[in-house]
C-alpha positions, 0 to 999 in steps of 0.5 A: 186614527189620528191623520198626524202622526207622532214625529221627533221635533228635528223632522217637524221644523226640517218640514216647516223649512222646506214649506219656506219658514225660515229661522229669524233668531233663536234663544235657547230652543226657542226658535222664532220662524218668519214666513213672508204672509204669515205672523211669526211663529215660535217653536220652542221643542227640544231636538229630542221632543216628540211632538204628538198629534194634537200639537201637530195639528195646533201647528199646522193650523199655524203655520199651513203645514200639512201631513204630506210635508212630513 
């Protein structure tokens, strides 16, 4: 079994808020996110999207979100 289970879009970037993302601008429901020691980050999911384990894990290895944060 997967270490990253599937989650809706909303509940991802709620946990890349609480980790200290922060929303730099936005188009549409690309979302560009900026974090101080990191280069941005785009995350461009629908609110309805469920994002499955594989692109959670490309994510994380992005962003330095972990399966606790969810």
């Amino acid at each position: 079994m997967s270490r990253w289970p599937a989650t809706k879009a909303p509940r991802v970037l709620a946990a890349l808020l609480r980790i200290g993302w922060t929303i730099k601008r936005q188009s549409g429901s690309h979302r560009t996110l900026q974090r101080l020691g990191w280069p941005d980050f785009v995350f461009a999911f629908h609110d309805g999207d469920e994002i499955g384990p594989r692109m959670l894990a490309r994510i994380a290895k992005h962003t330095g979100l972990s399966a606790d944060d969810l």
